[in-house]
N, C-alpha and C positions, 0 to 999 in steps of 0.2 A: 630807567623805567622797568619796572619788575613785569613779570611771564603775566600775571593775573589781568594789570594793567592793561598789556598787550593785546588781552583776548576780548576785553573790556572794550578795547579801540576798534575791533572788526565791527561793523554793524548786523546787525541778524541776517538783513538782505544777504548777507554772503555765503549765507549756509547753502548745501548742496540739496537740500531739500526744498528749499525755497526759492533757488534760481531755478531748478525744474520745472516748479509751480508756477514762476512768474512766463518761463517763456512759450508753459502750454497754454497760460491764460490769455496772452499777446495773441497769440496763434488764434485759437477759440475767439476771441471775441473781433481780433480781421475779420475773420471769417461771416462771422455773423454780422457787422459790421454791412459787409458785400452784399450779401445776401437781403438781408431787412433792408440796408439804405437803397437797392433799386424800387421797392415800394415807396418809401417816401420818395423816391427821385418822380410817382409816379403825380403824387398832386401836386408838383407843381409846376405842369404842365396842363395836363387832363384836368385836373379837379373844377377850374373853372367850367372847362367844357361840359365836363358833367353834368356840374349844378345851372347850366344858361338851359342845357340839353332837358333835365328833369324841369323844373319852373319856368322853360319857356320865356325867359326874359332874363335882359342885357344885365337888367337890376340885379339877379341874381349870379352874377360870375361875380364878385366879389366876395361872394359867401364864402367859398370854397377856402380861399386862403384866410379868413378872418378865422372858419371856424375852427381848422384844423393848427394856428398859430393859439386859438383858444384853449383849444384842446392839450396843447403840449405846456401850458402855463398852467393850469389847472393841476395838473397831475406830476409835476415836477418835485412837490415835498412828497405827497403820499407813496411816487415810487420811491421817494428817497427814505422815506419811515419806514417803509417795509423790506428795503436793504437794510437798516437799520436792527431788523429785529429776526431777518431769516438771511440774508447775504445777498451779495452782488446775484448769482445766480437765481435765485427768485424773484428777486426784483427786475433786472434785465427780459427774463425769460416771459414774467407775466405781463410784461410793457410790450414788446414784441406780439403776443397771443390777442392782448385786449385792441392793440392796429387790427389786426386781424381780424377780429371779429367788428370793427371797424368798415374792414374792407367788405365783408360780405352784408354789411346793413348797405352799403352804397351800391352795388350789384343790384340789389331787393326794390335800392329807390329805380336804379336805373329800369328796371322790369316794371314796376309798378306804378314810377311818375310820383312817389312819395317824396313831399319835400320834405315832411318832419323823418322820415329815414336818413334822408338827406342830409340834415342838420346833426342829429348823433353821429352817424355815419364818417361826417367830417371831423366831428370833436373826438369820436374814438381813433380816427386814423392821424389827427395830429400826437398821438400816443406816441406814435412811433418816433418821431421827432426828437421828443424827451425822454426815450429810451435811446435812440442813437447819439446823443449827447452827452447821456449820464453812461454810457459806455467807456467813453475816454478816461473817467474818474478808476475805472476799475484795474485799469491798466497801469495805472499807478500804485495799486494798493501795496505790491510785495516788491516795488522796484526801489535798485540801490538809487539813495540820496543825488547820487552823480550821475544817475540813466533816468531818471523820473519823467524828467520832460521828455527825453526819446522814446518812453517807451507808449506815452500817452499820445505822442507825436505820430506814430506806425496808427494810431485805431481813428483818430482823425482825418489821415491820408486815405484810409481805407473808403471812408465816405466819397473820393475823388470819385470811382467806381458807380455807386448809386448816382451820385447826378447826374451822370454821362448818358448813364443806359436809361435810365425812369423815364426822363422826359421824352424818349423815342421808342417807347413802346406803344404808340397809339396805333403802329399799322400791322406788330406781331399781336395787338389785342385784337385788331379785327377780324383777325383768322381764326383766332381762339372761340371772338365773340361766335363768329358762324357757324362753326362747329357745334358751339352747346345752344344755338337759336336763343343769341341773348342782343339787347341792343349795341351798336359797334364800339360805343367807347364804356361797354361795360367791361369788354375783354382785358383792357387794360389792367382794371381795377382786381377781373379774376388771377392774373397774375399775380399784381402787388399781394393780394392776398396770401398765396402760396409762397410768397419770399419772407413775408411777413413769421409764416408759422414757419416755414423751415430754420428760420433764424431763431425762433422761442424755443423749437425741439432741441437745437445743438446746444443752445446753451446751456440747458438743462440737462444733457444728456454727457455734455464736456467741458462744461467747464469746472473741473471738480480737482484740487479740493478747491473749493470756494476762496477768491482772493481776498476780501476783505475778512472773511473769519478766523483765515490762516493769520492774518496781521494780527489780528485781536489777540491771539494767543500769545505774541510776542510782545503785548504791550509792555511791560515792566520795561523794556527796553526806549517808551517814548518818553520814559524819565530824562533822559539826555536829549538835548536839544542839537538838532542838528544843526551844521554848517547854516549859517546865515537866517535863521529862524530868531523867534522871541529868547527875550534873557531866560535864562534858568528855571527865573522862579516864576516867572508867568506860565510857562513850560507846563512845570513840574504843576502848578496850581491848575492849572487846565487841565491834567491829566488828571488829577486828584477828582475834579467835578466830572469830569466823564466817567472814571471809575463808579462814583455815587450815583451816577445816573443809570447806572445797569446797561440797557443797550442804546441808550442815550436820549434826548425828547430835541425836541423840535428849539424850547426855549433856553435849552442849553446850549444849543449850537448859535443862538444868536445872540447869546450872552458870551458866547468868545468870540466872535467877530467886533463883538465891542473892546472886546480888552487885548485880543491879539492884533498889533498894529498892521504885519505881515498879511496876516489873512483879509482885515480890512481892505489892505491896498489890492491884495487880487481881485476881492470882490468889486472893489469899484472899478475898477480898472477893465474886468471883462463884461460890466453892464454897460458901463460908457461903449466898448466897443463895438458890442452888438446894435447899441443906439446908435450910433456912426453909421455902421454899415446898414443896417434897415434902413433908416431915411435916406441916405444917399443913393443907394442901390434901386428901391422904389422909384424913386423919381428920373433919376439917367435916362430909363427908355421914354420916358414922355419930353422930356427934355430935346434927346437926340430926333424924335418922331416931330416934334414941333420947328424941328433946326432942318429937317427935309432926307433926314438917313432913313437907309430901305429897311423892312424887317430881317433881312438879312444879316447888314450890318448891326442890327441892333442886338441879333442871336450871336452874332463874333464876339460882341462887345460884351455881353452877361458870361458868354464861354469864358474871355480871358479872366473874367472877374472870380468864375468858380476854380479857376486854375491856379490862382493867386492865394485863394482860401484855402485849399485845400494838397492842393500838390507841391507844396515846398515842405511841409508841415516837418515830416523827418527831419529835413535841413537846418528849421527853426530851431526842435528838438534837441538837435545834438549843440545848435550853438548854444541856444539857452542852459544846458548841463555845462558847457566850457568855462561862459563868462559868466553865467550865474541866469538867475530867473528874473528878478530886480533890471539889472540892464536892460534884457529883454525887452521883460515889456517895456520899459520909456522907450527903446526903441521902436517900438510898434505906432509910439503916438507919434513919433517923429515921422516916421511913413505916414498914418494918416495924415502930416500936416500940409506933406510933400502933396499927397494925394487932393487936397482941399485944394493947392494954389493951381495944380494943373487943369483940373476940372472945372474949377469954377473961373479962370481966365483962359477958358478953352474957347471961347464966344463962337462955337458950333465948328471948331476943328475937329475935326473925328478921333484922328490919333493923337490929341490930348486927353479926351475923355477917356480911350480904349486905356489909357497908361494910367490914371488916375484911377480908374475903375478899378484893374490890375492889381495897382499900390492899394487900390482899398481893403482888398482881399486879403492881401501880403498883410499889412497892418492889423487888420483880424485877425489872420495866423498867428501874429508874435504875439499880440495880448491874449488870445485863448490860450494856447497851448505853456506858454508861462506864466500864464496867469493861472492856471488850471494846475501845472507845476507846484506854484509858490504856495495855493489853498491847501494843495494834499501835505504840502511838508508844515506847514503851520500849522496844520491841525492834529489832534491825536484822530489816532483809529476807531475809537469809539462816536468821535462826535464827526467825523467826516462825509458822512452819507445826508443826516440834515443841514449841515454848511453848506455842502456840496447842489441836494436841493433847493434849498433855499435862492442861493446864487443863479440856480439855472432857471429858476419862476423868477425872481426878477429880472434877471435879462432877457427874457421871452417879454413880458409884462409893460419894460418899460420899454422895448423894441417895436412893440406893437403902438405902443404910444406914439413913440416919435414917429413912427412910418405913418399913421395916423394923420399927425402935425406936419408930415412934409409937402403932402399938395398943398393946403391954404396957405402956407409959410413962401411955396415957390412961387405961387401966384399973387404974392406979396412981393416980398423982394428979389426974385428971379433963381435962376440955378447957380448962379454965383455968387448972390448972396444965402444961399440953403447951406454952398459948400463952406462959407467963413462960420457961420452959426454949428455946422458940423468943426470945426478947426478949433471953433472955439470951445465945444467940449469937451475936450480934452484937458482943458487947463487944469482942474480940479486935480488930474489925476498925477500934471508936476508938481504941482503944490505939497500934496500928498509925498509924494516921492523925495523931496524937498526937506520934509520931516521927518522920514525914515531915516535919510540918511544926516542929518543933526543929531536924531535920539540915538541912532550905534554912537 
């Protein structure tokens, strides 16, 4: 192997300018991460209360999470077109600002009893949602091939943080509220506010140079197909049409999802799971509440579930870099299937459900964060931000679906039969996997 060869073999990611890059951009977007995710940790707790609070009826506590699930489906390609055309830092940073401004329409309802404040208010602050999502994507932009999933794995973990603290800021909002003579649970929302913008200022303030437009510069180098990625010349042909496409378009990135078989299977793979976990998840506490558990128990049993999702993720992270991203995720379906038999033949044991809920989470963790993985390494750099969104509006999209579809479905065939109909969609995604690994 001659010297040229050799230099050929390093990947970019291992230049000393670009491991720099990548590990202030890890650092920078934790961070913000922290920070923005205690606001969204805030509706979804509060947000109901809010919106029952301003409309005065039961009817409206379900707005809050519809509009704000609305909100982060909407906006999922347009933040991703506009990474697209300015980078990760404008697009993160203006997602982050637009919650925020968000946050202070629902303060305005809460002072004024506005439900149409209310209803924006919700839909801007599910912003934040799909800016704390499309966060993970960035954290991959400059990372070597064999760190991808851990390093996307750290900005996921981070989220642990916001869920913990959001939800239990209804009694430091009311301090806040009384001090500025605002009503009690608007306090909350002045918070989430101020986490919201602190997170849009750092990242515009530090996350520089820009992780995605540093990778752009390096593209000539996605000529070579990495470890376990598409053949050569699907490759090479996909880079070819992102090059053509300048800073990429919407309908180009869903013309490689057709023909890149890799990115296909992430895509389906992290919509199926978010479908999984929304229906499932949704229905557990009515299930347990119906079975005679306290709300006590029913707040252990959501805790173990956020713990599951989110605080293993590093762990996921590094296994998914060991044994690949491919294993992975089938491994995640295999948890979720674990997770189907426990739950849905738990016939109101507590500590069956608590475990299956657990394993729900768990099983999210592996298909996102390798699933998340396998999208960034199959796709070039140019067309990654529309892939990227695209994927995150439909699993917001068809998540909201199925959570939708899980009450009349459980009150059809029971929580046991929700959990088989959950078991069962997954199969698609062996199948899939099935013919990935025929066509290597």
């Amino acid at each position: 192997m001659t010297a040229s060869q050799d230099i050929r073999a390093v990947p970019w990611q291992a230049g000393a300018q670009v491991r720099a890059a990548q590990k202030r951009a890890v650092r920078v977007l934790a961070a913000a991460q922290i920070v923005g995710g205690v606001g969204v940790g805030v509706s979804v707790s509060i947000g109901s209360l809010l919106a029952e609070s301003v409309a005065r009826s039961d009817t409206y506590a379900g707005l809050a999470r519809t509009a704000t699930t609305a909100g982060a489906a909407a906006v999922g390609v347009p933040l991703a077109l506009l990474a697209q055309r300015r980078g990760r830092r404008a697009s993160l940073s203006a997602g982050w600002l637009t919650a925020a401004a968000g946050g202070v329409l629902l303060v305005g309802s809460a002072v004024s009893g506005s439900i149409p404040l209310l209803v924006v208010g919700m839909l801007l602050f599910g912003v934040g949602s799909a800016t704390s999502q499309q966060s993970r994507y960035a954290a991959a932009d400059l990372a070597a091939p064999h760190h991808r999933a851990q390093a996307l794995s750290i900005v996921v973990w981070s989220t642990t943080v916001g869920s913990v603290i959001g939800p239990n800021l209804a009694d430091p909002g009311a301090g806040v509220a009384s001090v500025l003579h605002l009503p009690r649970l608007a306090g909350a929302f002045v918070l989430a506010t101020v986490c919201m913008a602190l997170a849009s200022v750092l990242l515009w303030a530090r996350l520089r140079p820009d992780p995605l437009l540093l990778a752009r510069q390096h593209q000539h180098t996605d000529t070579q197909p990495e470890s376990g990625t598409s053949s050569p010349a699907a490759h090479v042909e996909a880079t070819k049409e992102a090059r053509q496409s300048q800073a990429g378009t919407l309908r180009a990135g869903l013309r490689h999802l057709r023909r890149a078989p890799r990115a296909a299977f992430a895509f389906v793979t992290m919509v199926v799971a978010h479908t999984v976990m929304g229906a499932v998840m949704t229905m557990t506490p009515v299930s347990m509440s119906e079975d005679g558990a306290t709300l006590t128990v029913v707040g252990v049993t959501i805790s173990g579930h956020l713990l599951g999702m989110y605080a293993f993720s590093p762990v996921v992270g590094r296994l998914a870099d060991r044994i690949g991203h491919l294993p992975t995720a089938v491994a995640g379906q295999v948890v979720f299937i674990v997770s189907a038999l426990l739950s849905g033949l738990s016939h109101g044991s507590v500590g069956m459900v608590m475990s299956g809920l657990f394993l729900l989470g768990l099983g999210w963790s592996f298909s996102l964060v390798a699933g998340s993985a396998m999208l960034s390494e199959a796709t070039p750099a140019a067309l990654r931000p529309g892939v990227q969104g695209t994927t995150d509006t439909a699993m917001n999209v068809v998540a909201a679906v199925g959570a939708g579809l899980a009450g009349p479905l459980m009150g059809w065939i029971g929580f046991g039969g929700l959990n088989a109909v959950a078991a069962a969609l997954v199969l698609p995604v062996f199948v899939f996997w099935v013919f990935l690994v025929r066509a290597r």
